[in-house]
C-alpha positions in Angstrom: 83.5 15.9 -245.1 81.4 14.5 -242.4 78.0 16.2 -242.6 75.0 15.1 -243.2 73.0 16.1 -246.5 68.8 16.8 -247.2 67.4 16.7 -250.3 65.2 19.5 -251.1 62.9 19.3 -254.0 62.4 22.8 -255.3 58.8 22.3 -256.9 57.6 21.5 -253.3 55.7 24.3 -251.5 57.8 27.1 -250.4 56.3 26.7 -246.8 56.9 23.4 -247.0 60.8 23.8 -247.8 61.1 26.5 -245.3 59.9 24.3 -242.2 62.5 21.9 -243.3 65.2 24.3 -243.4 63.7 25.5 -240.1 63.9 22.3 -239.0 67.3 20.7 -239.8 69.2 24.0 -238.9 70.8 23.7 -242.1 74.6 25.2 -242.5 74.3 25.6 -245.7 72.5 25.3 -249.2 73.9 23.9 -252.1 72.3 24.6 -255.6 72.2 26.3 -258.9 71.2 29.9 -259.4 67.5 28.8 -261.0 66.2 26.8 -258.5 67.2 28.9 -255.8 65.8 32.1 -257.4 62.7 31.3 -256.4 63.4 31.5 -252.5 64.5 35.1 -251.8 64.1 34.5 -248.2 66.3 31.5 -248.2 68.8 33.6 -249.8 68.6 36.4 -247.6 69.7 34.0 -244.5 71.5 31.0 -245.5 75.2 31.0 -247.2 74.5 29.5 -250.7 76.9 27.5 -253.0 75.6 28.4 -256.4 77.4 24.9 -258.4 76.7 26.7 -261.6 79.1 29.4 -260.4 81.7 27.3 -258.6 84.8 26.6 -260.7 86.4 23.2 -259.5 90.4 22.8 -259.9 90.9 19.3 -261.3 94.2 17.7 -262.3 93.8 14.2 -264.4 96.7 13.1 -263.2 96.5 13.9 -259.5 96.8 11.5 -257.0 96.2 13.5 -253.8 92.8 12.0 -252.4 90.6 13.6 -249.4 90.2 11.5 -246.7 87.3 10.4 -245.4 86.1 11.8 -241.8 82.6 9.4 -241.7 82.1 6.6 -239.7 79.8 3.5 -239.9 77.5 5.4 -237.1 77.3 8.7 -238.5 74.2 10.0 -239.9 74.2 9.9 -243.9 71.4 12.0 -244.5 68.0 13.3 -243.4 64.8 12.9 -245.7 61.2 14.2 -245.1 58.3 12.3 -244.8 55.0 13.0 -243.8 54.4 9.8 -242.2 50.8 8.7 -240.0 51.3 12.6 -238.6 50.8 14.7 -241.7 53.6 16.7 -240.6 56.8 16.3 -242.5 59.0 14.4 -240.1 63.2 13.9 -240.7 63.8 10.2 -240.8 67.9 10.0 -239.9 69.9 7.4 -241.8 73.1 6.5 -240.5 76.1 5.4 -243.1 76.2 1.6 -242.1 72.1 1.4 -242.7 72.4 3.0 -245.9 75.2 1.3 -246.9 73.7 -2.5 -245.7 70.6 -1.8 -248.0 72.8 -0.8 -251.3 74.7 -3.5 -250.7 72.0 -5.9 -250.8 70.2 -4.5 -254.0 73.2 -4.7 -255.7 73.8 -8.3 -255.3 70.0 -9.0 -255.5 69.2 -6.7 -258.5 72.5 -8.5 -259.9 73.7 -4.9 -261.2 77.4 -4.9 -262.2 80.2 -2.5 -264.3 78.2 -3.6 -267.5 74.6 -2.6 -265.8 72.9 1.0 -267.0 71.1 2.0 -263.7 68.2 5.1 -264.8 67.9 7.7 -261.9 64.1 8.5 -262.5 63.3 9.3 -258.2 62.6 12.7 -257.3 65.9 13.5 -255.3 63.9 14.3 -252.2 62.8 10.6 -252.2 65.1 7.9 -250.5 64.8 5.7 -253.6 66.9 8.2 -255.6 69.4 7.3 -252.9 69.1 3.6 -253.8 69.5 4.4 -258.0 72.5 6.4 -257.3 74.5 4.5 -255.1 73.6 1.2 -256.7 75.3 2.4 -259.7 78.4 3.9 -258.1 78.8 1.6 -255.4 79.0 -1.0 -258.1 80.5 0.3 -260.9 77.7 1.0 -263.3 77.0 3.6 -265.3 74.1 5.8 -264.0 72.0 7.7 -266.1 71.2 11.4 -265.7 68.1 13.0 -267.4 65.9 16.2 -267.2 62.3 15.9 -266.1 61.0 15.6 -269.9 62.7 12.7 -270.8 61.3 11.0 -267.7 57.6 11.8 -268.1 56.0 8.1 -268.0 54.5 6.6 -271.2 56.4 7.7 -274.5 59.1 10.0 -273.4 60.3 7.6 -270.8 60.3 4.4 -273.4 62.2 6.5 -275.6 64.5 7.5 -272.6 64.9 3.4 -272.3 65.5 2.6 -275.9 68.0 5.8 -276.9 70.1 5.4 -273.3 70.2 1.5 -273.8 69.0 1.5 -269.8 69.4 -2.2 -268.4 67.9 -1.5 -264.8 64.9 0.9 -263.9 63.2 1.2 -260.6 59.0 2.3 -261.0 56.4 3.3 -258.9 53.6 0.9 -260.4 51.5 3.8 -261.4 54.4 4.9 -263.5 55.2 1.4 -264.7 51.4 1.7 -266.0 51.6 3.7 -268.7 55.1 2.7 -269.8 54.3 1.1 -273.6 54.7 -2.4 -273.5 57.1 -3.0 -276.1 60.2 -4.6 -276.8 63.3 -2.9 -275.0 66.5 -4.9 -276.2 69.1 -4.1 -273.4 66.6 -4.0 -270.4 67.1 -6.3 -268.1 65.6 -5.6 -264.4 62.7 -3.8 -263.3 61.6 -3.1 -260.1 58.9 -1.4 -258.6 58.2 0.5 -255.2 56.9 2.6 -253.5 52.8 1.0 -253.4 51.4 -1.9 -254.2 51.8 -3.9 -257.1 49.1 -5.5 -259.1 48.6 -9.1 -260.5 48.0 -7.6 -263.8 50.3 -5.2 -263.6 53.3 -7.7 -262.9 52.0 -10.0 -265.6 52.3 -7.4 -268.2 56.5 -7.2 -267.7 57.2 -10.4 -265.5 57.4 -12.7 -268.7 59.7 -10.8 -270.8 62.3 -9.0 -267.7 63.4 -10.1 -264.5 60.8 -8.4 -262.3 61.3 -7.3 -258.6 58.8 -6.4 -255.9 60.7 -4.2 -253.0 59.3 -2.5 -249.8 60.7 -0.4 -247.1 59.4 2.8 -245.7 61.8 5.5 -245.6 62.6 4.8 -241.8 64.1 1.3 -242.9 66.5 2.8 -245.3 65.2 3.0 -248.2 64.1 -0.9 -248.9 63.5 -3.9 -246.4 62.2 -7.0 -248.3 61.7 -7.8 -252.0 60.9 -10.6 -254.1 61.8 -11.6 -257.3 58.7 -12.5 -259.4 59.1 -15.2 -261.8 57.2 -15.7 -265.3 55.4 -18.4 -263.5 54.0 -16.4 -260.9 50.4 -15.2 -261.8 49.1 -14.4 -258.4 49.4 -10.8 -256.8 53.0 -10.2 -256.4 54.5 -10.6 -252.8 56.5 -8.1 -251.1 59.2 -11.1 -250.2 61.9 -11.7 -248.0 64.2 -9.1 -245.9 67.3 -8.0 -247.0 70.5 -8.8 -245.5 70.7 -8.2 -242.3 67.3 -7.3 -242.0 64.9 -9.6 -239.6 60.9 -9.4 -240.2 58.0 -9.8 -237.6 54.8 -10.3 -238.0 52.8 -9.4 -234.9 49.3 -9.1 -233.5 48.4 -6.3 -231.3 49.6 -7.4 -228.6 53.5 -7.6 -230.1 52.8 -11.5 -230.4 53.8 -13.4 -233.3 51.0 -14.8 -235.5 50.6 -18.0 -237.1 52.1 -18.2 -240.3 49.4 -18.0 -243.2 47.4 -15.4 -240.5 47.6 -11.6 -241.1 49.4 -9.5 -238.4 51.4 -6.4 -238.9 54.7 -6.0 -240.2 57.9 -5.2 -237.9 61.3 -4.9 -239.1 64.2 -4.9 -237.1 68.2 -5.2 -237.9 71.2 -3.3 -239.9 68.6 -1.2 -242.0 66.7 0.6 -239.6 66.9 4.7 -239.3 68.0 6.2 -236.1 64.9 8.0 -235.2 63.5 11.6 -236.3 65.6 14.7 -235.6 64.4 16.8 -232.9 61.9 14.9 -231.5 62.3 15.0 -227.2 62.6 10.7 -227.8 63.6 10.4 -231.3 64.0 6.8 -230.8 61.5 5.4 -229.2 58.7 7.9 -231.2 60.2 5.1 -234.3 60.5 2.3 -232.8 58.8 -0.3 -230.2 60.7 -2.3 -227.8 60.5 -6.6 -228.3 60.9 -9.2 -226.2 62.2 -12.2 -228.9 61.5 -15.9 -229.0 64.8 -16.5 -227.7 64.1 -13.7 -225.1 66.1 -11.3 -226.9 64.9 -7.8 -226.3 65.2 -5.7 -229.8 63.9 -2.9 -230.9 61.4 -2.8 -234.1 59.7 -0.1 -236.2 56.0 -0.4 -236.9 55.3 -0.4 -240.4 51.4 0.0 -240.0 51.5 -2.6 -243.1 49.2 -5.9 -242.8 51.0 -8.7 -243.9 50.7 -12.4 -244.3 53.4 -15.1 -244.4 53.1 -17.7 -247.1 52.8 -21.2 -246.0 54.4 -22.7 -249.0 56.6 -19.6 -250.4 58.1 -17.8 -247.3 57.5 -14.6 -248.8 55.7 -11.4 -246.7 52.2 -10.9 -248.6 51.4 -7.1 -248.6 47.7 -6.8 -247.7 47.1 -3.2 -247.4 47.4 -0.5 -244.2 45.9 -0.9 -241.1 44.9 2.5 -240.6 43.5 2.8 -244.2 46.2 6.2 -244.9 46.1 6.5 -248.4 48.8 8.1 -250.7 47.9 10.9 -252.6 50.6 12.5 -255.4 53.9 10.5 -254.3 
């Protein structure tokens, strides 16, 4: 149709959600009667499609398709994120970002028609984008489950083992507590989201292909990963950019640094968001202007990562922030 969608989490704080709405300027909301109960005043002044009310006309055999009105340059979505501010921010995604990073997953998380992708992300977090799409935009089967079956530790392994799940993405801290045991049809895993341990990778990296991503949301959802072999035993790097995707490693003055040195992360390329919606510069307030090697000015968002090339590997090391902000619940 065109628009633009925002993923709303309904167990976020109701003043939270309404500066959002506030925010965006939404046109309208779509949801199901009991999650939107709970917001009178959202109710009382947005037009609501209720999906559990909605009855959809569908003919098996009809061969009358909608066509598309989106182009590569129009915005995809808008997702919150509190960024270096503390005050939720909307990070725009445009269709051909979006759609560069999926791409690239799907061939480096080597997902295909027989793959079993599990949606475990909150849907207000762009890596639920990434779970979705991967499956669909590949021909997978993606797997749909209510917050219970998800809960990390037992319910989740028996989510695994009952669903026959071939491909999960983690949050280390939800990897954790995820009974090492023996899952006969998984394949992949991948974490995101913070860093991974040593241990942590050791645990899984023997027994499943195991795949450390990045990206912050303004990069579209993922901008380098690495796959870690059952040889690695060191902490697990954060690895090379995606398609299309160029990384910098800089010192404060926008110069590169030697490689083995730390500096922090840049990223530049296909991936990269179109700036926060309705801020006076939306633009520049994400990204920094550079003047290339080859004299190329580009523009680059600032990651506030520190980072270290390898020497011998070519992989981004993740070292930790540079302004020491730590995450606290997600």
């Amino acid at each position: 149709a065109g628009g633009a969608y925002v993923p709303l989490d309904p167990a976020h704080p109701a003043e939270r959600i309404a500066y959002m709405l506030g925010d965006i300027q939404a046109t309208f909301i779509i949801s199901q009667t009991h999650l939107i109960a709970q917001f009178p005043a959202i109710l009382a002044t947005l037009p609501t499609v209720l999906l559990n009310t909605v009855r959809l006309k569908y003919t098996p055999n009809e061969k009358k398709f909608i066509k598309s009105v989106s182009q590569a340059h129009h915005l995809a979505y808008v997702i919150y994120t509190s960024g270096s501010s503390g005050q939720p921010k909307g990070v725009m995604i445009e269709h051909a970002a979006v759609i560069n990073t999926i791409q690239a997953q799907i061939k480096l998380f080597d997902i295909n028609v027989d793959s079993k992708v599990l949606q475990f992300a909150s849907f207000s977090f762009d890596s639920a984008v990434s779970e979705i799409f991967r499956a669909l935009l590949s021909g997978a089967t993606l797997a749909l489950n209510p917050q219970k079956k998800l809960m990390p530790g037992n319910d989740l392994a028996a989510t695994l083992l009952q669903q026959k799940i071939t491909v999960i993405t983690l949050p280390p801290a939800a990897l954790r507590l995820l009974p090492h045991q023996k899952y006969p049809h998984l394949k992949t895993i991948i974490t995101a989201g913070e860093a991974c341990s040593a241990e942590l990778m050791q645990v899984w990296n023997k027994s499943y292909r195991f795949i450390n991503a990045y990206g912050p949301t303004e990069t579209a959802i993922c901008a380098t990963a690495a796959i870690c072999s059952a040889e690695m035993v060191s902490k697990p790097p954060i690895g090379k950019p995606l398609a299309n995707v160029t990384v910098h490693v800089l010192d404060k003055y926008l110069m590169p640094v030697p490689i083995g040195l730390s500096g922090e992360l840049f990223v530049s390329g296909q991936g990269l968001a179109r700036g926060y919606l309705r801020q006076k510069e939306p633009l520049l307030n994400l990204l920094v202007m550079y003047l290339t090697m080859d004299r190329v000015t580009v523009y680059i968002k600032k990651t506030s990562s520190l980072v270290t090339d390898g020497i011998l590997s070519g992989n981004i090391e993740y070292l930790g922030r540079i302004d020491h902000q730590v995450k606290i619940r997600g």
